[in-house]
Structure formats: structure tokens, C-alpha cells
N, C-alpha and C positions, 0 to 999 in steps of 0.2 A: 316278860321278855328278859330282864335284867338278870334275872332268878337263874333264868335255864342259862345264859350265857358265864353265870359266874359258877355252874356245874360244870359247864364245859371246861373250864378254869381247873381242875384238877390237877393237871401239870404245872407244877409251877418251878420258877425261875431255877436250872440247877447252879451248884456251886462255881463259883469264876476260879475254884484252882482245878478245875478238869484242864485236863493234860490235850497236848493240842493232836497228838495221837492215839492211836488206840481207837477202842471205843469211844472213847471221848468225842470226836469230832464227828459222831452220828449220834450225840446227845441233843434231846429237843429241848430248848427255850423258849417257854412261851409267855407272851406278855398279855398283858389284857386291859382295858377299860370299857365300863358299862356301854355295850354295843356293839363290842370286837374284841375277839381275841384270835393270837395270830402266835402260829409255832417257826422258832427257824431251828437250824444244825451251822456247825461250824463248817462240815463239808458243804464247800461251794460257797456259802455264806449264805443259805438257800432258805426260802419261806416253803412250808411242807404244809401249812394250815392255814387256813383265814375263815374264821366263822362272822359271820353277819346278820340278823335278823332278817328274812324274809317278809311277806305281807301280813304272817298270820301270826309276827313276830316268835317265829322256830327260827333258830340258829340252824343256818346252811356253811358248809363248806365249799366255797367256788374258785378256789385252786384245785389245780390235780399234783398228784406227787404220789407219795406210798406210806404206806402204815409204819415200815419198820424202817431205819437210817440207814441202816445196812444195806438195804436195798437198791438206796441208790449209787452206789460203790457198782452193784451188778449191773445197775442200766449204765453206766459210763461204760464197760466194759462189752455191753450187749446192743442194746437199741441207740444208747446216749442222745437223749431227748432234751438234756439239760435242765427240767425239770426244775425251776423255781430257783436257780442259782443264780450269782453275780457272772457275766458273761466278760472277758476281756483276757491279756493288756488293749487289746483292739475287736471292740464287739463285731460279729458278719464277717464280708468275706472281704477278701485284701487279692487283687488279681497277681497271679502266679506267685501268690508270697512274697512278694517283694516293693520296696519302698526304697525313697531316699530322702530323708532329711538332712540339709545342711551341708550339702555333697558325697554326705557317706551311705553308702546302700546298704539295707538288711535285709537279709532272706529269713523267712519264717517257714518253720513246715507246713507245707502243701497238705494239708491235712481231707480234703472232701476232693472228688468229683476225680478220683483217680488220679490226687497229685497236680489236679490243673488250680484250685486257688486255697487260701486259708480260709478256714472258721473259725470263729470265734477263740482268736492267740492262739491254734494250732493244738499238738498233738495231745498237749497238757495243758487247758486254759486254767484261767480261774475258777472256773467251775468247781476244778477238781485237786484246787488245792485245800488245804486246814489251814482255815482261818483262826485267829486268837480272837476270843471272845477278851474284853479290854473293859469294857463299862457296862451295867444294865441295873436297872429299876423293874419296877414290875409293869410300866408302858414303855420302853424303849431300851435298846440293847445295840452297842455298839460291836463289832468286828473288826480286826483288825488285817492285813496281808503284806508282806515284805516282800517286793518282785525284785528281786535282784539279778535283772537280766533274763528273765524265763524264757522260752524258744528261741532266743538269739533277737528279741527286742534290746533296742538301747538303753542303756544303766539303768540306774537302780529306782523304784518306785514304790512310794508306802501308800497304802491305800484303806481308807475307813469308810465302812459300811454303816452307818446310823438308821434303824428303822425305829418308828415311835408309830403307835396308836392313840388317836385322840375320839372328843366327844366328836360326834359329825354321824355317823362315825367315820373315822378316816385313818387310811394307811400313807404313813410320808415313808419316804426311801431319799436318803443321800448317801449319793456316792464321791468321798471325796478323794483327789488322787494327788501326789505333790511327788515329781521330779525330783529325786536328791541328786543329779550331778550330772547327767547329759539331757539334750532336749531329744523327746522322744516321742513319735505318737499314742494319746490316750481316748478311748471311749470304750466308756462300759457300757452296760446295761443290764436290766433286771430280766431274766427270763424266766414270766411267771406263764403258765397257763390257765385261761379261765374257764370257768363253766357258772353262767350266772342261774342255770338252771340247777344247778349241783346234782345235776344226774336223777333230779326230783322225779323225771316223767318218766316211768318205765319202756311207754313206747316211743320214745323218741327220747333218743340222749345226745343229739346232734344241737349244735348253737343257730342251725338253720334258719329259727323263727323268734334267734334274739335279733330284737334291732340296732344298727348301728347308725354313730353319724359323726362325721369329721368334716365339718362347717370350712377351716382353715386348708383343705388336703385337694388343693384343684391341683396339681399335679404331684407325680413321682419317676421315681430313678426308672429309666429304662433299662433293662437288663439283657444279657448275651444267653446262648441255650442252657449255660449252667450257672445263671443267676447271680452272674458279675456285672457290674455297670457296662453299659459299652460306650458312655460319656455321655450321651443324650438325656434330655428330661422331657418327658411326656406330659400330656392333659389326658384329665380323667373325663371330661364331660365326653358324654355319649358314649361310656366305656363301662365295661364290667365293674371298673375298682372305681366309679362314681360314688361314693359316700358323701355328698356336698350335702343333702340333704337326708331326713333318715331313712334309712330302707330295710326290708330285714335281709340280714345275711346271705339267705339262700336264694334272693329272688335273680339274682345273676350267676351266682360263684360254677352253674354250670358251663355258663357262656367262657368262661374265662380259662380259655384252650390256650397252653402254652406262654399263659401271661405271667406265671412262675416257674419258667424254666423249660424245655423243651420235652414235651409229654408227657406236662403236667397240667392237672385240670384244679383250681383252686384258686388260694392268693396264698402267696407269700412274697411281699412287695414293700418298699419301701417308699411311704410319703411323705412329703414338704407339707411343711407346715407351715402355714404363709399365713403367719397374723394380721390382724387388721389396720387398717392404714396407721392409724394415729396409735398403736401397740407397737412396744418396744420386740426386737428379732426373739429376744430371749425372756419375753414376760411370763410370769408363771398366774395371771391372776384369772384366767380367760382357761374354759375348759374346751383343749383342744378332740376331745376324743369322749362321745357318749354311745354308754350302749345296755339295753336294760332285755331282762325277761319277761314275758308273760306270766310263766309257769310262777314264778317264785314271785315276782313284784319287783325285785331288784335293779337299780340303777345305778351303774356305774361312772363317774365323771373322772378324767385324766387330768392334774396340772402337769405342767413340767416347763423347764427349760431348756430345753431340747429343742434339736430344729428340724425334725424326722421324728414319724413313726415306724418299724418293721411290724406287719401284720401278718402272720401268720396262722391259717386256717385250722392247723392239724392235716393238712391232704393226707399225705405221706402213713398216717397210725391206721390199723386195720383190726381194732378188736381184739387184741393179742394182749394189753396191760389190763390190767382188774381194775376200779375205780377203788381208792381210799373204802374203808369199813364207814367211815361217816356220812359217805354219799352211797350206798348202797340201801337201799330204798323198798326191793323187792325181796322176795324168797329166794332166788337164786343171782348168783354172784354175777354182777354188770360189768361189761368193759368197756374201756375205750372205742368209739369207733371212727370212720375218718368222717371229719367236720365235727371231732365231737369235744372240741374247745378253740379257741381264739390265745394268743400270745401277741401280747402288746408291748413291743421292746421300744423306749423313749432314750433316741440316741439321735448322733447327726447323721451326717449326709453318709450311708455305703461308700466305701474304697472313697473318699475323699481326699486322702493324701496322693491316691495315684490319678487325682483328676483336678489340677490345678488353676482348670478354668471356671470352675463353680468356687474358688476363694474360700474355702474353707479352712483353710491352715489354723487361722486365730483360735478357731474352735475345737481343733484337734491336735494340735501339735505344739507340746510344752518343754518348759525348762527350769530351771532352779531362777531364774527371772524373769517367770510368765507368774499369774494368778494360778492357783489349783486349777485343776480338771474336776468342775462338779457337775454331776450328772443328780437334776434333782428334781423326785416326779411325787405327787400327791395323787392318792386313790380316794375319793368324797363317795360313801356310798348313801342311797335311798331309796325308797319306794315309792316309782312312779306314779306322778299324778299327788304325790304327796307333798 
């Protein structure tokens, strides 16, 4: 297993004086220790690979993304999926773009839903900036982002992305954000897509009959027709988005008519994470989020300190993107199809700044005398039943 994962290892770490333009910032860095190896790009500050041993110990790829960097420069421009980037200065969606901290109001571009709310910082997130690559070793690799003001959010914000691989195996992700001179609000997130199947089954490339289970997630953000908070919180029991216990994927996601968004059938929803009594709001030691394959053997466990998950099914993809060369499996070229990954974004509460009675400020809204904005999630991967 060790063997083939350090073949997979062929790219290795490029030079830290690549130019933060150019080609350059569709150059892959990949890092590695025995049991994972994991590629990112300076565009977006985005994970493009994660290989894993499976049960037969073969390295799977269970991110989706694309073969060549460049590529993803077209999907911003074309589909923009977001595809494995850092998501923010404010991850989701912010109603009608607009906020007020501290009495002063900020309009953000209206960027989704015909102008009626933000996505994820608007018309140019983080996503789609070039990152400075700043530190890396051969398991972990720092980023760097200087926001000085982007879409008309408040001053200036430096922002470092630290990803490391360790034995477990395991992928850690911090995000840290630090205010240099007004308070503004911050939450990032990682927007990775999964496939714990890595597109292994040729006749089914749907996450349909991966299990999930979010033990902590008895309720989430209720949402308006176009998946803005409308300030209520809901309970899952007896509802499609019940993951309290495990279940597979698919054995509801048909029921769940308009539960992300109006005439949509799917989940794309945001859960509370409600730790357990005598656990801290923000403990990272308790894994709030399981979810494994049959197919491959793979299980994946979430830390984080986060007080929300966004889940997102994939509804929306229709067989139109090709799956990465690594997960390509068959004789002829497999695509994407809808329900054919899961996106696990560990962020707080949706438009929190514009819903004052859920008390969320401490957690989202900083300043040059708050602590950082850290946004920090651990991926423990294994093989069920192991």
C-alpha cells in the first residue's frame, strides 16, 4: 500500500519562487505521508487531489476537481462549482448583500439568484483569487491572501491557509483570518467535493449508497425559495435531512422536495451542530460528521470547530463534467452525474450577521482586538469496520 501511494507521489513539492501569476498559480503542490497524498494550486488555495488507500489498500482519489489547473480558471467562468477552493471573505449566502457592523452598512454583489443574495464574497470570492504559497515541506503547505477590502467588504484582511497530512491518515485544514484595521465579518470554508466511491463502480457513480451520520445535527437553518435563512431553525426528526442516526444517503434525498430551495429536490442545507452536553460549543475532539463506502471501504470522520455544517448533494450537476483521469475506472470517459458527490463545508451559522437573534456575532464578526477568525476542520480517514 505504502509502495503505490509513494508512486502516486511523482509530483512533488514545486519551487516557492513561482510567481503568484501566470501559470504559476495553476501549479500543483502536492504533499504526502505514508497513506495520503494530497495536491493543491495557488488558484483558490484549492485541494485538486486526495488519494487514500481503500480496503484492498489501492489509492482512490475521493475529491473531484480536474486534471489540468487551467481548467479550473474555465469552470469559474462556465459552471463555477467552486471545486475544492477556500470559499469567503464570507462563505454562503448573505440576504440581499448586505450587512451592518457597528452601524455602518455594506453592500456586497448580489451575485446568485438574479441579484436577490450573495454567494460565497460575491462576484470575485476567494475562490478565485492567487494565493502566495509562503511555507511548505513535503506534508504541509501554507497559503497565503491579502483582502484588502474585496467586494466592498470592510478593511483590510490577511488570511493563511495551512494544510498538513499526517499518519491517520488524516487531512487538517486551517483557516486562519486576522483583521488588520476595521471589524468586519469573517467565515470561510473549505469547498471540497467528495466521492468516497472515487467513481470506482461504473454502474453507479452516485454517493446514493454512501452512509452518512451526523449524531450532533438535530436541527438546521430553515431557508426562503432561494436558500436564504428566513430566521427560523427547524428539527430534522421525522424529516428527510434526519441524519441523527446512520442512514444511506439516498434512502430519503428523493423526499426532500423543496427543502433546498424552491424546485429543488435534494439537500443543500445547513446544520447546527449541537454538541453534547458536557462538550465545549467549539470542541474539535468529538467527530461531528461520518460517512463511509461500501464500494471502496472508506470512512470518513469530520473534526472541526465549527458550529454548522453546509451539505450539499451535488442536485444541481447533470453529467456534463468528466471525472479526474484517476477516478476513471472504465473504458469509456465517466462523468459527473447529479447526486454524484457530497460537499461538506464546516462554517457557522448561514447570513448570521443578518440574524441577530441566533447570537452569533462573537463567532463571526472581528477586529484588530478580537482573536483570529479560525476556521479548523480535520478529515481521519479508515476502513470500515477496521
Amino acid at each position: 500500500m505504502i509502495s503505490s501511494l509513494l508512486a502516486l507521489s511523482a509530483l512533488t513539492l514545486g519551487a516557492l519562487a513561482q510567481s503568484s501569476s501566470g501559470q504559476g498559480v495553476f501549479t500543483k503542490y502536492t504533499i504526502s505521508t505514508p497513506g495520503i497524498n494530497a495536491s493543491f494550486i495557488p488558484y483558490g488555495a484549492r485541494l485538486t487531489n486526495l488519494f487514500v488507500p481503500d480496503k484492498n489498500g489501492t489509492p482512490q482519489d475521493v475529491v473531484l476537481g480536474y486534471d489540468s489547473g487551467t481548467t479550473y480558471l474555465n469552470d469559474t467562468e462556465t459552471d463555477h462549482t467552486y471545486f475544492g477552493a477556500v470559499v469567503g471573505r464570507y462563505a454562503n449566502r448573505i440576504k440581499n448583500g448586505t450587512f451592518t457592523v457597528q452601524g455602518v452598512t455594506s453592500h456586497i454583489p448580489e451575485n446568485e439568484h438574479g441579484g436577490e443574495d450573495t454567494l460565497h464574497g460575491g462576484n470575485v470570492g476567494y475562490d478565485q483569487r492567487n494565493w502566495t504559497v509562503v511555507s511548505s515541506n513535503t506534508s504541509s503547505i501554507t497559503f497565503s491572501l491579502l483582502d484588502q477590502g474585496y467586494e466592498g467588504f470592510p478593511g483590510t484582511v490577511i488570511t493563511y491557509a495551512t494544510y498538513t497530512v499526517s499518519s491517520g491518515p488524516t487531512w487538517t485544514s486551517r483557516l486562519v483570518s486576522i483583521p488588520l484595521d476595521e471589524p468586519t465579518p469573517i467565515m470561510l470554508a473549505n469547498h471540497v467535493y467528495w466521492n468516497l466511491d472515487a467513481f470506482s463502480n461504473p454502474s453507479d457513480l452516485t454517493i446514493l449508497n454512501d452512509t452518512l451520520h451526523m449524531p450532533y445535527s438535530a436541527r438546521y437553518v430553515q431557508i426562503d425559495n432561494i436558500e436564504v435563512p428566513n430566521g427560523t431553525i427547524g428539527i430534522v426528526n421525522g424529516s428527510s435531512l434526519d441524519f441523527t442516526s446512520p442512514k444511506q444517503i439516498g434512502r430519503d434525498i428523493l423526499n426532500a422536495i423543496d427543502d433546498c430551495g424552491f424546485n429543488c429536490t435534494g439537500y443543500d442545507n445547513a446544520f447546527i451542530l449541537d454538541r453534547p452536553r458536557y462538550s465545549a460549543p467549539e470542541a474539535t475532539d468529538i467527530s461531528v460528521l461520518t460517512m463511509y463506502s461500501n464500494v471502496t471501504g472508506i470512512q470518513l470522520d469530520v473534526y472541526t470547530n465549527q458550529q454548522s455544517l453546509q451539505l450539499y448533494a451535488c442536485d444541481n450537476l447533470n453529467g456534463t463534467i468528466p471525472v479526474k483521469m484517476s477516478q476513471q475506472h472504465g473504458n469509456s470517459t465517466s462523468y459527473v452525474p447529479k447526486f454524484g458527490c457530497l460537499v461538506i463545508e464546516t462554517q457557522q451559522w448561514i447570513d448570521g450577521i443578518n440574524n441577530p437573534q441566533w447570537g452569533q456575532d462573537q463567532y463571526q464578526i472581528y477586529s484588530p482586538t478580537t482573536q483570529p477568525a479560525i476556521n479548523f476542520a480535520q478529515y481521519d480517514f479508515s476502513i470500515v469496520g477496521s
